[in-house]
N, C-alpha and C positions, 0 to 999 in steps of 0.2 A: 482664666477659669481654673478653678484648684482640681489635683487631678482626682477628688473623690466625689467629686461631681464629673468629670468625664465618666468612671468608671460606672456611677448610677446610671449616665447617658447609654453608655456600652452595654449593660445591663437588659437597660428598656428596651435598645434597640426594636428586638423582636416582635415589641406588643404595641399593641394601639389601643387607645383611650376609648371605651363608646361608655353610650349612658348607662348601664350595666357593671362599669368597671374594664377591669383591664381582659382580654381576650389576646388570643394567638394569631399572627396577623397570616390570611390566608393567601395558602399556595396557589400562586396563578394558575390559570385554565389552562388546558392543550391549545399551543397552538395551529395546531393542525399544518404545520407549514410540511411537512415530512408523508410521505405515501409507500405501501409495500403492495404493490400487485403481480400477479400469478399469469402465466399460458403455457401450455401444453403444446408439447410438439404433436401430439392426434389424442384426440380426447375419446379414443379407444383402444382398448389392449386385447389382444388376442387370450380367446376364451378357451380353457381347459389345459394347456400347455403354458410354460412362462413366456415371457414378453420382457420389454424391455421398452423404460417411455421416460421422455424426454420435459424437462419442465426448468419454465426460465422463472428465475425471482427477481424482480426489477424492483429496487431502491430510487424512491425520487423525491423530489422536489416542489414544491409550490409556490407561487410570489411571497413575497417576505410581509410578514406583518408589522408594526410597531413593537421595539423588542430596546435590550440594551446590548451591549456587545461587552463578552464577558471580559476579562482578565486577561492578558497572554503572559504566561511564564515560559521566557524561552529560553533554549541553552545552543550556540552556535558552535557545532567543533569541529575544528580544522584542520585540515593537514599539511601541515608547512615542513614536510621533510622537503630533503635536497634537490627531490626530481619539482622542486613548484618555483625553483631561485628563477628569478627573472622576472619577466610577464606576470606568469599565472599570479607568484605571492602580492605582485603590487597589483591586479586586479583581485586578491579575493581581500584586501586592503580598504579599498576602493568599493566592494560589494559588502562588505561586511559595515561599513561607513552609512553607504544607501539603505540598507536592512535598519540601523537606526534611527535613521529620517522617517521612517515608516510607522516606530512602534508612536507609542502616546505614553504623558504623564500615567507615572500606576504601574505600568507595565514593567514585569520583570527581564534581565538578561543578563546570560552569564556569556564567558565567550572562554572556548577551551582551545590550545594546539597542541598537537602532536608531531615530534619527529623522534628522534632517539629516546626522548622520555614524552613526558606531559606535564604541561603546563596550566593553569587555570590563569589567563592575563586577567580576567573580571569577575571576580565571585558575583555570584548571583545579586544584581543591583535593582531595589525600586526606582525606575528614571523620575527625576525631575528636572526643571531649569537649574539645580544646584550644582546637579554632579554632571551634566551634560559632556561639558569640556573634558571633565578628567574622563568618562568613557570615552569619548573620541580620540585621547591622547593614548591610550589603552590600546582600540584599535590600530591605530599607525604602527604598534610596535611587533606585529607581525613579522618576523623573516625565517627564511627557506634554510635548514640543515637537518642533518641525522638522516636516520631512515627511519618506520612509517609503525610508530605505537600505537596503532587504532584502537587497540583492544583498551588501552591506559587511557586514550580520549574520550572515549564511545562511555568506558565506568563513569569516569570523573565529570564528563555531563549532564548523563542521568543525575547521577546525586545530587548535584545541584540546581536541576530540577526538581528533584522530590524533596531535596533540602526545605525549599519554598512552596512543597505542592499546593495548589488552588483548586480545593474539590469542586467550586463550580466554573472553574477556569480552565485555560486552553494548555495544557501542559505540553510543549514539544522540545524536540532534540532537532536540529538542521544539521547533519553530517554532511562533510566535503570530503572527499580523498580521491586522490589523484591513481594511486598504485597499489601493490599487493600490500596486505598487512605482516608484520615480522610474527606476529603467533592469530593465525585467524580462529582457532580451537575453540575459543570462550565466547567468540561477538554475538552468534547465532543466539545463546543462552541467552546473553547480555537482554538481546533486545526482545526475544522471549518475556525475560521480568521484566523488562523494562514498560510493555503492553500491558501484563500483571496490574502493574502499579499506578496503570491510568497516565502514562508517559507512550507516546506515538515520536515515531521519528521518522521523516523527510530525510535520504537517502540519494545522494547528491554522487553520480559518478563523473569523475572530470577528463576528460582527454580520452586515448583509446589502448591505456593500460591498466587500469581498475579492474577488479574481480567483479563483475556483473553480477555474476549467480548471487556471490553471499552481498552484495547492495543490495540486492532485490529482495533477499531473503530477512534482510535486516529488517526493510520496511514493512514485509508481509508480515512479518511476525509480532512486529509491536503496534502495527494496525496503523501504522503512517502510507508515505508515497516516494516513490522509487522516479529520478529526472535521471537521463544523459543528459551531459554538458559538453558539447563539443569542444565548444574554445572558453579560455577564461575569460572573455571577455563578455562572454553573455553571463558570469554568475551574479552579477547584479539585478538583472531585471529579473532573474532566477529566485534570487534573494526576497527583493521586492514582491513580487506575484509571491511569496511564498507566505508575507504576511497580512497580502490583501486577504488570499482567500481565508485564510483564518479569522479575519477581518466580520467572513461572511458566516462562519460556522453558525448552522442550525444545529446539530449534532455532536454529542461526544461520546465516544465511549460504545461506540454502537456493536450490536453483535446480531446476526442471523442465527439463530437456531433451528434447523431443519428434524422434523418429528417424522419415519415411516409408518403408513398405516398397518393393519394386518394382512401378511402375508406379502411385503412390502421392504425390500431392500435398498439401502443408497449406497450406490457403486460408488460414485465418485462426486465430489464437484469440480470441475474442470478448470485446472491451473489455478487452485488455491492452497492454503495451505490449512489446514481444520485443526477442530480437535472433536476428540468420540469419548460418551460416555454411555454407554450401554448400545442402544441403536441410533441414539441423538448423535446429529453432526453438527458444530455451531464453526461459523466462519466471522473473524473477526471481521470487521470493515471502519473502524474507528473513527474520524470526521466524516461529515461531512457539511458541504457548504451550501449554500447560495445557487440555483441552476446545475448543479451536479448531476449525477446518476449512477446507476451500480447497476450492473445484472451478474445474476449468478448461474450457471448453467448446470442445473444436476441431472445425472443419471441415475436412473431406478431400476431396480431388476424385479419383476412382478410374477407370483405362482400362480398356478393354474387358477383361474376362478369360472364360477358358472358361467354361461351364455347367459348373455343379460343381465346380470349383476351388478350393481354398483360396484367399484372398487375403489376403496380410501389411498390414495397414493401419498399425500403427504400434506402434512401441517407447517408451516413456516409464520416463525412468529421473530422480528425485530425489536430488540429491546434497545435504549439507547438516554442520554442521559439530554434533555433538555436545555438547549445554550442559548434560547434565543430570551425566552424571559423568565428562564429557571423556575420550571414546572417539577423539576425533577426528573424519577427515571419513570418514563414510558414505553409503550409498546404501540406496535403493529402487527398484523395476524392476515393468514391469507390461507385458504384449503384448495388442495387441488384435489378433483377428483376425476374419474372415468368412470365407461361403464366396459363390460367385456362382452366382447362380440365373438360370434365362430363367422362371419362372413367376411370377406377379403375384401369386397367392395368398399366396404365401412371404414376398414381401414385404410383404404388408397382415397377416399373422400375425407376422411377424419384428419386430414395432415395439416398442418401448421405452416407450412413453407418459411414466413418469417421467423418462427423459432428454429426451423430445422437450421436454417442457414445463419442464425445470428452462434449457435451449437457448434458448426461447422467452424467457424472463425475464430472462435472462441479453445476452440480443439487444434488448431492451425498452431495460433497461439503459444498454446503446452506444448505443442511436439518443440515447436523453434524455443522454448527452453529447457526443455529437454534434453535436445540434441547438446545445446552449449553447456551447460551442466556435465555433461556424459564427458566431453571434450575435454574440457577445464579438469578432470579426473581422469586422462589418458586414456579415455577410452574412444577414439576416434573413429574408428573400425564399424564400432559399433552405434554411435553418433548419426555415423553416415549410413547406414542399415536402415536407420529410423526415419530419417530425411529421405532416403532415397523409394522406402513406401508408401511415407505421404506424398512424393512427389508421382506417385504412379497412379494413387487415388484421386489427385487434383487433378491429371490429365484424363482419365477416365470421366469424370464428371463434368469436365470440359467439355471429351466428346460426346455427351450425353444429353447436355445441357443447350452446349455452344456457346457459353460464357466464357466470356473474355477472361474474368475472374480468377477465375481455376488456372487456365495458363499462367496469369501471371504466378498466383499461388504456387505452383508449378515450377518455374523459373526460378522464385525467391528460395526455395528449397535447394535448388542445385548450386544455386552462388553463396547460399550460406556454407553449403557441405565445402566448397572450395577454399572456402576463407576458416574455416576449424582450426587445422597447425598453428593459427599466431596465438589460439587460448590456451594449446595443450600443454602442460608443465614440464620444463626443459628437461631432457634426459642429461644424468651426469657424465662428465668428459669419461672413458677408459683411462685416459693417464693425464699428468697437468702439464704433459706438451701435446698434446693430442689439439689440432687448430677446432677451436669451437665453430657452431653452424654459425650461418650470418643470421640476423634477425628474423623475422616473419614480415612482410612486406606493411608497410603503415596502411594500406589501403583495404588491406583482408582484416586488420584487428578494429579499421572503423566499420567494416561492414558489418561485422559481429554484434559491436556494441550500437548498429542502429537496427538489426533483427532485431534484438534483445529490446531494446524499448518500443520500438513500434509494436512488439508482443506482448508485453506489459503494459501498454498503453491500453490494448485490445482489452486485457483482461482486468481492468479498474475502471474504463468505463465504456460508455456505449454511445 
């Protein structure tokens, strides 16, 4: 075929023939596979004084309908400084191998490493049976030196992801790193635009020396998802499940936007990270797949309103870009309201139990990243002030309750406060004969790093 007849074909694409002539060929319907519903922690507020109420946003899910599966443009980038020779480099080798087997014809992959500098080993490739072999031969060429240019890797993936952006495709970043980065200053930014630009990255910590805070913060921020990895030997099935669910994406690009009504304040949303534009608070939350779910837990601070009154507490509407048979950008919408009461009764009947407590967990959560954050910034002292209160509240509620729960909550609070010192940042020697301290025990920097994702976990899904 001559290519000025492909380019008429290219052209038509778009349009389709009816007896009329040619027309615009129309955007599929919603497919409703996606839901945004609302519940209140008491769906009363105390009348004439402020108040303060409590309301979960739940992001969900549907059986899947007949759909196609869009594009994946991915960008794998690794970290192959010195601390991965061994094991780990010929398991992420070996994962990054399996991660292949996974993608399909069409599908893009670049694959970046970092140690001393950065490397791009695979400019961003469309696979086929042609080039298979030479990407595979690509991969194997992974090995371990330098020390640890995340910031040079983390750039130079994006780019080559946006190089080849796919506005109705799955655009991601798969980061690995093992250890601290040499300038972490710029990452947070990084993956800031990196969300901007419709690029999410999957946020990979390996072993039990990684900077938790700023992985976590990578993912939150460009509206991906934060794993521990304890051994390298699991970053293949890591790898793998990383492109099934993608596999599944109903969603891309999703954002919450939270509206207060009048006389209506949003204190917080609990261990996210936002952004505010007048009174609006939008929280990114970027894919999502197949069986998923999301809640979101906000606080409100409410003014005095009459006895009896309706009160508008807040509007949450989900916008989000359609992946499953590319509808485009759609929404979801959800109202919560109350009414205010002066009677006490009301409000000890008006309570929510399951929200209080899914609130409660979810506030657990934040503090245990909190603390490690505070830690990771020397401030220990203070770390453990914050853990040592929540852990005073979980035993009171304990004995309140007589849940087991709470205890443990309780418990995990003081074994974290214990294991702090292995994240806190080394103090410099006095002189350069002065004997350095010994390490921090391997056992307290893995406990850390599984607070940290079991509290991460808490707060991505439900």
């Amino acid at each position: 075929m001559s290519r000025a007849a492909l380019a008429v074909l290219f052209l038509a694409s778009p349009l389709i023939l009816t007896c009329g002539g040619l027309s615009a060929r129309p955007t599929p319907r919603d497919p409703g596979v996606l839901t945004l519903q609302g519940a209140l922690g008491n769906r009363w507020v105390r009348a004439v004084q402020q108040d303060h109420a409590i309301a979960r946003v739940r992001v969900g899910t549907r059986p899947p309908v007949a759909g196609r599966r869009p594009p994946i443009n991915l960008a794998l980038v690794v970290d192959t400084s010195g601390s991965m020779e061994g094991g780990p480099i010929a398991d992420a080798r070996t994962a990054s191998l399996a991660l292949l087997e996974t993608l399909a014809e069409g599908d893009r992959l670049a694959v970046v490493v970092f140690h001393s500098r950065t490397e791009v080993l695979l400019p961003s490739t469309e696979l086929d049976e042609d080039n298979l072999a030479e990407v595979e031969t690509k991969l194997r060429r992974m090995q371990a030196r330098g020390t640890t240019d995340m910031a040079g890797g983390l750039s130079a993936g994006v780019e080559e992801v946006v190089r080849h952006l796919v506005p109705d495709g799955l655009n991601r970043v798969v980061l690995l790193g093992d250890g601290v980065p040499n300038d972490p200053a710029p990452i947070r930014a990084m993956a800031q635009a990196a969300g901007e630009r419709g690029v999410s990255i999957t946020a990979l910590g390996l072993g039990p020396d990684y900077n938790e805070t700023l992985m976590a913060s990578i993912a939150q921020l460009s509206g991906g998802r934060f794993h521990f990895v304890r051994e390298s030997a699991q970053m293949a099935s890591v790898f793998r499940n990383e492109v099934l669910r993608l596999k599944r994406v109903y969603a891309r690009n999703a954002v919450v936007k939270l509206t207060p009504g009048p006389g209506v304040r949003i204190e917080s949303v609990v261990g996210q990270n936002v952004s505010q534009a007048g009174g609006q608070v939008a929280v990114s939350i970027g894919d999502i797949s197949q069986g998923e779910a999301r809640d979101l837990i906000v606080r409100l601070a409410t003014d005095g309103h009459r006895d009896g009154s309706s009160v508008e507490l807040m509007d949450a509407i989900m916008e989000f870009d359609d992946a499953l048979v590319g509808a485009g950008r759609l929404e979801r919408r959800v109202y919560f309201g109350a009414r205010a009461t002066a009677d006490e009764a009301r409000i000890t009947s008006g309570r929510n139990l399951e929200v209080e407590r899914a609130a409660e967990r979810m506030q657990a959560a934040a503090v245990t990243i909190e603390a490690i954050a505070m830690a990771r910034d020397g401030e220990i002292d203070r770390a453990r002030e914050v853990l040592a209160r929540a852990a005073t509240e979980a035993q009171q509620r304990a004995q309140a309750t007589g849940s087991a729960d709470y205890d443990a909550q309780a418990e995990g609070y003081r074994s974290l406060s214990g294991a702090l010192p292995s994240v806190a940042p080394a103090e410099p020697s006095p002189a350069p004969a002065a004997r350095q301290a010994a390490p921090p025990p391997l056992a307290d920097a893995i406990e850390v790093r599984r607070a940290h994702d079991e509290a991460m976990t808490e707060l991505s899904t439900h």
